[in-house]
matplotlib code that plots the C-alpha trace (Angstrom):
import matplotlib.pyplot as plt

x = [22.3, 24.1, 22.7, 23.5, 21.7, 21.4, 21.9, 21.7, 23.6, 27.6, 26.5, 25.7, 27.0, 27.0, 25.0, 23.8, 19.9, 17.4, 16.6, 13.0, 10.7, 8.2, 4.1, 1.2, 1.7, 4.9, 8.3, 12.0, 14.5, 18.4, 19.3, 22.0, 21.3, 19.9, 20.6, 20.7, 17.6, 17.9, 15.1, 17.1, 19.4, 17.0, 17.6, 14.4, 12.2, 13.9, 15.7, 12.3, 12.5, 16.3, 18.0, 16.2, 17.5, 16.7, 16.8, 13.5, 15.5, 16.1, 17.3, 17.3, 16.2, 13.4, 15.5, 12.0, 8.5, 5.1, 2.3, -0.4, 2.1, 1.4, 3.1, 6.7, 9.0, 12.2, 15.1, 12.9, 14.8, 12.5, 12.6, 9.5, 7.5, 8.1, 4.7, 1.5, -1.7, -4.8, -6.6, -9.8, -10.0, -11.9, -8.1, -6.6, -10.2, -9.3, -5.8, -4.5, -2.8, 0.4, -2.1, -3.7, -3.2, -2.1, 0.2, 1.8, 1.8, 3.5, 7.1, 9.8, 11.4, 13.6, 14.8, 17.1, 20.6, 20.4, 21.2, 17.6, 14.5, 11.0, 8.0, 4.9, 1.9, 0.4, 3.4, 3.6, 0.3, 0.7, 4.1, 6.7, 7.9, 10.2, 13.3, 13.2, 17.1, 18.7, 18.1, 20.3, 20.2, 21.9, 19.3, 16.3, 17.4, 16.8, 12.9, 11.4, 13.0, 12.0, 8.6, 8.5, 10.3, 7.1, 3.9, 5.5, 5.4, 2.7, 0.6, 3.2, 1.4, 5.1, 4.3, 6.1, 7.9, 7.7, 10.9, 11.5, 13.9, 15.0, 16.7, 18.9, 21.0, 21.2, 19.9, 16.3, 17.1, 19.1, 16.4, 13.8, 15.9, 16.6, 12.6, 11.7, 13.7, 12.5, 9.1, 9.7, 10.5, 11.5, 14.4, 15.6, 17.7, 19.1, 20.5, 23.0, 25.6, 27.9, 30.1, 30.4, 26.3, 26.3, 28.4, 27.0, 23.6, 24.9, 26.4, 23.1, 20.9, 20.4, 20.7, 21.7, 23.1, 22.9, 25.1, 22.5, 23.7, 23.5, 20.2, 18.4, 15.2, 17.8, 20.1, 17.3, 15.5, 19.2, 19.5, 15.5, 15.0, 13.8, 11.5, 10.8, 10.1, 7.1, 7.8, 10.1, 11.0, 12.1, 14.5, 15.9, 14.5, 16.8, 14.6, 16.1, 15.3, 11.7, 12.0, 13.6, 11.5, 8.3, 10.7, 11.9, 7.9, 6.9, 2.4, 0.4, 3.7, 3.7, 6.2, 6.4, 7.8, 9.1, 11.7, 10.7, 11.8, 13.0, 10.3, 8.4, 9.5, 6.7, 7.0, 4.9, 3.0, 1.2, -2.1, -2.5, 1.1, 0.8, -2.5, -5.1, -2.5, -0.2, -2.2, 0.5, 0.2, 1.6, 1.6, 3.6, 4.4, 5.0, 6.7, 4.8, 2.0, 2.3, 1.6, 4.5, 6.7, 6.0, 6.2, 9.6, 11.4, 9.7, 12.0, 15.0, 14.5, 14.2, 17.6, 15.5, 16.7, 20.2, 20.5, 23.7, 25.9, 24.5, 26.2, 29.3, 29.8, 29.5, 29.7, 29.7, 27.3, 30.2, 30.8, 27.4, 28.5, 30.2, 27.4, 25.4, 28.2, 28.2, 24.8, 24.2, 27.2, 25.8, 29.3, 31.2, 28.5, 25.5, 24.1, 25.6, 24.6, 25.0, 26.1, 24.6, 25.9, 29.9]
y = [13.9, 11.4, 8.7, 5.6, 6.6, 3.4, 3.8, -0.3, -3.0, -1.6, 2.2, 3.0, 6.8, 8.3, 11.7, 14.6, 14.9, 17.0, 15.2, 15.1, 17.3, 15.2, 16.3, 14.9, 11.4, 10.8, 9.9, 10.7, 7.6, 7.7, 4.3, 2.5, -0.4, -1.8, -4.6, -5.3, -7.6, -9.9, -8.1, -5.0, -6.5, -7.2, -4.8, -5.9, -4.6, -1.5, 0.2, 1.9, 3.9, 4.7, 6.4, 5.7, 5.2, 1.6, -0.1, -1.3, -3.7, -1.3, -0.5, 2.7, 5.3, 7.7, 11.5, 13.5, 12.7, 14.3, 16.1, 13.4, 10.6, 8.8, 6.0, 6.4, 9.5, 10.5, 8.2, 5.2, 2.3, 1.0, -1.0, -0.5, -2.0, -0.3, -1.4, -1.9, -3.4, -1.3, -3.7, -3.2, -4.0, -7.4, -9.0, -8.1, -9.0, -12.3, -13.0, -11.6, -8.8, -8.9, -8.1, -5.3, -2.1, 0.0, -1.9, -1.7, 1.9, 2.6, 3.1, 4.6, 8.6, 7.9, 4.5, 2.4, 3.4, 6.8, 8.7, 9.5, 8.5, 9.5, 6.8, 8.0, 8.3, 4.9, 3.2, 4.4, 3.6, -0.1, -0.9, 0.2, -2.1, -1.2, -3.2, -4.8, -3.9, -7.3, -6.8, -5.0, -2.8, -5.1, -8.1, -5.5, -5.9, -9.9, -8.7, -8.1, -11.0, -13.3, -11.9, -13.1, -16.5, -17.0, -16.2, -18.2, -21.2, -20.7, -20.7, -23.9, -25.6, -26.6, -29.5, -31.2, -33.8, -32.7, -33.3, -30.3, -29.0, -25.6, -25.2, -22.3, -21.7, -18.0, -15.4, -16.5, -20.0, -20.2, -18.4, -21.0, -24.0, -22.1, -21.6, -24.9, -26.5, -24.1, -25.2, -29.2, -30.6, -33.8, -33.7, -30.8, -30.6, -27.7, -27.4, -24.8, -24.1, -22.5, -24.6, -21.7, -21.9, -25.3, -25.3, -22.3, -24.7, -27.5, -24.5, -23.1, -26.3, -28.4, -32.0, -32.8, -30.7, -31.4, -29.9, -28.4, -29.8, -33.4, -35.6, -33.9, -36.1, -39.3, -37.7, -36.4, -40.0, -41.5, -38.6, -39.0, -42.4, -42.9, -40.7, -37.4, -34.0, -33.4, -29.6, -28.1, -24.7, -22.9, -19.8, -18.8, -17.7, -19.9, -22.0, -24.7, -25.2, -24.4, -28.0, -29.6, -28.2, -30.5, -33.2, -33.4, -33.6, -36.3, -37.1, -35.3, -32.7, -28.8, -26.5, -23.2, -20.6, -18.6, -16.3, -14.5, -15.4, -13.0, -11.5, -13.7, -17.1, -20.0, -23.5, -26.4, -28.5, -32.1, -31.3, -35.6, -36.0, -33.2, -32.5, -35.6, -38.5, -37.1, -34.3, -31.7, -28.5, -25.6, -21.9, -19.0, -16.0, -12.1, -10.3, -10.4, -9.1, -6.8, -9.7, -12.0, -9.1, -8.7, -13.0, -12.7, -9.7, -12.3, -14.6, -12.8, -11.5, -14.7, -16.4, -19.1, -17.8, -16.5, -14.3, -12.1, -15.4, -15.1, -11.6, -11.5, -8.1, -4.9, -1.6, 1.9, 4.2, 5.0, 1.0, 0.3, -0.3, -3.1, -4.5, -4.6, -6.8, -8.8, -9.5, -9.4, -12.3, -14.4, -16.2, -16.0, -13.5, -14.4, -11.2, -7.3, -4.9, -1.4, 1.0, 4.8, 6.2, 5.1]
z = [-7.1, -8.9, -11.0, -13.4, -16.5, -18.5, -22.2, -22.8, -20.9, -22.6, -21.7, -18.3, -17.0, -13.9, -14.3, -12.3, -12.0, -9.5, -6.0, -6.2, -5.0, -2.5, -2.7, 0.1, 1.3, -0.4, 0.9, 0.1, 0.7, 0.5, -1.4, 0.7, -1.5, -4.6, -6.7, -10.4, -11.4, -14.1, -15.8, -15.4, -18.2, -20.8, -23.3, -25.6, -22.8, -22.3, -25.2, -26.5, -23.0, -22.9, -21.5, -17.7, -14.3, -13.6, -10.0, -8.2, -5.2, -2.6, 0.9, 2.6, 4.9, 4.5, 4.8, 4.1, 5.0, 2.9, 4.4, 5.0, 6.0, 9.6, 9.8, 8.5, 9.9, 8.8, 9.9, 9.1, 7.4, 4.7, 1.8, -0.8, -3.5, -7.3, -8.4, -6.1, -6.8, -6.3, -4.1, -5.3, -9.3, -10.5, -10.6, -7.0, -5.8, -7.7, -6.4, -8.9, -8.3, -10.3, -13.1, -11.7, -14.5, -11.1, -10.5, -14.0, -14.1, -10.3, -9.8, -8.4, -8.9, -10.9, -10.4, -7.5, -9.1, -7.8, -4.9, -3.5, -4.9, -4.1, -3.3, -4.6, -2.9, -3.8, -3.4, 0.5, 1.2, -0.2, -0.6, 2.3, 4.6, 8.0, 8.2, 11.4, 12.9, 12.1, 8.7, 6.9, 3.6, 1.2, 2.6, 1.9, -1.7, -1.8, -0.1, -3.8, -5.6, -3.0, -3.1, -6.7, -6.2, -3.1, -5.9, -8.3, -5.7, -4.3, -8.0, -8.7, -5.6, -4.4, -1.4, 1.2, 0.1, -3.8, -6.1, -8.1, -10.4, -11.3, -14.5, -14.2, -11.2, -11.1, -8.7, -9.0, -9.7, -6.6, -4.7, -6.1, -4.6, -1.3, -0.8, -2.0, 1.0, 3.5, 2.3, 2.3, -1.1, -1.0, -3.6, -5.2, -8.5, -9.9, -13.6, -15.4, -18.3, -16.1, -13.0, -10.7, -10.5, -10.1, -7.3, -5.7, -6.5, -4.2, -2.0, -1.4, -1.1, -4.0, -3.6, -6.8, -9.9, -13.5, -16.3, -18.5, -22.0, -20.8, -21.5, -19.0, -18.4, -18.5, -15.6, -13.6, -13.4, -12.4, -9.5, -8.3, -7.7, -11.2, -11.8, -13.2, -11.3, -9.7, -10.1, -12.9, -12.5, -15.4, -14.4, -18.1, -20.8, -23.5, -25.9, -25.0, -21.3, -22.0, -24.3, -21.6, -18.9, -20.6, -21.6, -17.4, -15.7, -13.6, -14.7, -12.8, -11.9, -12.7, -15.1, -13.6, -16.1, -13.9, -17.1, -19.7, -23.2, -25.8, -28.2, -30.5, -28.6, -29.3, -28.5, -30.1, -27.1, -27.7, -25.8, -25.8, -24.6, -21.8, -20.5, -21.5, -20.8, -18.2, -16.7, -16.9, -15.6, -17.2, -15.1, -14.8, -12.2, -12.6, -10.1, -5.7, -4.6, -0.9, 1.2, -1.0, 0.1, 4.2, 3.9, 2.1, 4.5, 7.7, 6.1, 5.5, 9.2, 10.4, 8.2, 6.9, 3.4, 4.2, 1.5, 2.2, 0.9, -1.9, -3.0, -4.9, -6.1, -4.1, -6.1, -6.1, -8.1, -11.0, -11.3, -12.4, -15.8, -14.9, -12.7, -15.6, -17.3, -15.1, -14.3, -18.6, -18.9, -16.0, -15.4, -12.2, -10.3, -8.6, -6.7, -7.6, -5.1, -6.1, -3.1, -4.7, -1.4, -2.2]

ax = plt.figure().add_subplot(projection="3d")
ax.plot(x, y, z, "-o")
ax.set_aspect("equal")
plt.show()
């Protein structure tokens, strides 16, 4: 079967590789879909491991079915979870299963940007999910990210009625202000470099934009009655928007870092300023937990998040390379989709 091997972000090749071989309780799915993450295209994270077959948002149909399986057969259209918690450890028993050391080890055979890939045995027992039929396989690929977008609200205590502001109007960032209205806010704000985000910001529901390099905290108080956000999500990893992120707060609001930052990234905090005067809370989120993922396809299924708008590119297995580009430059794209089947 055919793959995208990724070297690094400029040297991605389309190579031939074994389907894999399926054992007890495991699956075989044909990727229809599967799109580039953002996480996909950091190279600090991944070069150690090159080269690898990357891909973890995926649509498809299950072509081959493991002794032991009873409630998928073949034909099934599935999406799946890459990494699944074990439900059992001191951390999933806590709520905290995006930190379970199960769930960091699972993963996909070999990766979404290939032809077929096989779901391990612990990943079908925990994390497959049937795609209702007015779902399709390019909206399966939103089901994960979403998943991700829902934990890191839900530890962010987003309410009804809540300003918030998302700084960074990409995939996630756009996702963020998308689920922030479904769930009530009040006002929502959403910042970038870039003016194709910000219009595809107002586009896809944010009452307000702001360009990034202006004086943040001074433009959001003009655009929110005055005030500060109750909820500041922070959806890029730059330095900068980290600073304005605690600068842009409301007393008694929440900064959800919601991006990673490169290596080695530390920022200096007033513990008076913050957290004894203003009772600031600080949190973050990593990746959804099985029940963030069966929440997130209910609301794809359901349109309350209409996620196929919000792809741009469409591509074929050979054009990954420039997926990756794209996704790496984070310009004029929003959502790539990579089609392994074209």
């Amino acid at each position: 079967m055919r793959v995208a091997m990724w070297y690094n972000n400029r040297d991605v090749r389309t190579e031939e590789v074994p389907i894999p071989e399926i054992g007890f309780g495991e699956l075989l799915v044909r990727v229809e879909a599967c799109g580039i993450c953002g996480s996909d295209v950091m190279e600090w994270y991944r070069l150690d491991r090159a080269p690898l077959v990357l891909g973890h948002e995926i649509g498809g149909q299950i072509v081959a079915v493991g002794e032991g399986v009873e409630h998928y057969r073949k034909g099934d259209r599935v999406s799946a979870a890459h990494h699944v918690p074990c439900n059992t450890c001191h951390y999933c028993l806590n709520g905290h299963h995006t930190v379970c050391d199960m769930l960091r080890q699972t993963n996909f055979d070999p990766g979404g940007f290939a032809e077929y890939v096989r779901l391990p045995a612990v990943n079908v027992n925990r994390g497959v999910f049937l795609l209702p039929g007015e779902v399709s396989y390019e909206e399966a690929t939103f089901i994960e990210p979403l998943a991700c977008i829902l934990r890191g609200q839900g530890k962010a205590h987003m309410r009804p009625g809540s300003s918030v502001l998302v700084i960074g109007s990409g995939i996630a960032g756009l996702l963020h202000v998308q689920l922030a209205r479904a769930l009530g806010a009040g006002h929502v704000i959403a910042t970038d470099i870039t003016p194709y985000r910000l219009e595809a910001a107002e586009r896809f529901g944010a009452d307000a934009t702001i360009q990034a390099k202006e004086d943040l905290s001074a433009r959001l108080q003009q655009v929110n009655q005055g005030r500060l956000a109750d909820l500041v999500i922070v959806s890029t990893g730059a330095t900068s928007a980290i600073v304005q992120a605690l600068e842009s707060v409301e007393r008694g609001g929440t900064v959800l870092f919601f991006a990673p930052t490169d290596p080695g990234i530390t920022i200096p905090i007033s513990i008076n300023e913050l957290f004894w005067r203003n009772d600031i809370t600080l949190t973050t989120s990593y990746a959804g937990s099985p029940a963030d993922y069966q929440t997130a396809l209910e609301l794809i299924r359901a349109g309350t998040i209409p996620v196929r708008q919000m792809i741009t590119h469409r591509l074929g297995l050979a054009e990954a390379g420039l997926g990756f580009q794209l996704v790496a430059e984070a310009q004029n794209s929003i959502k790539v989709i990579i089609q392994p089947q074209r």
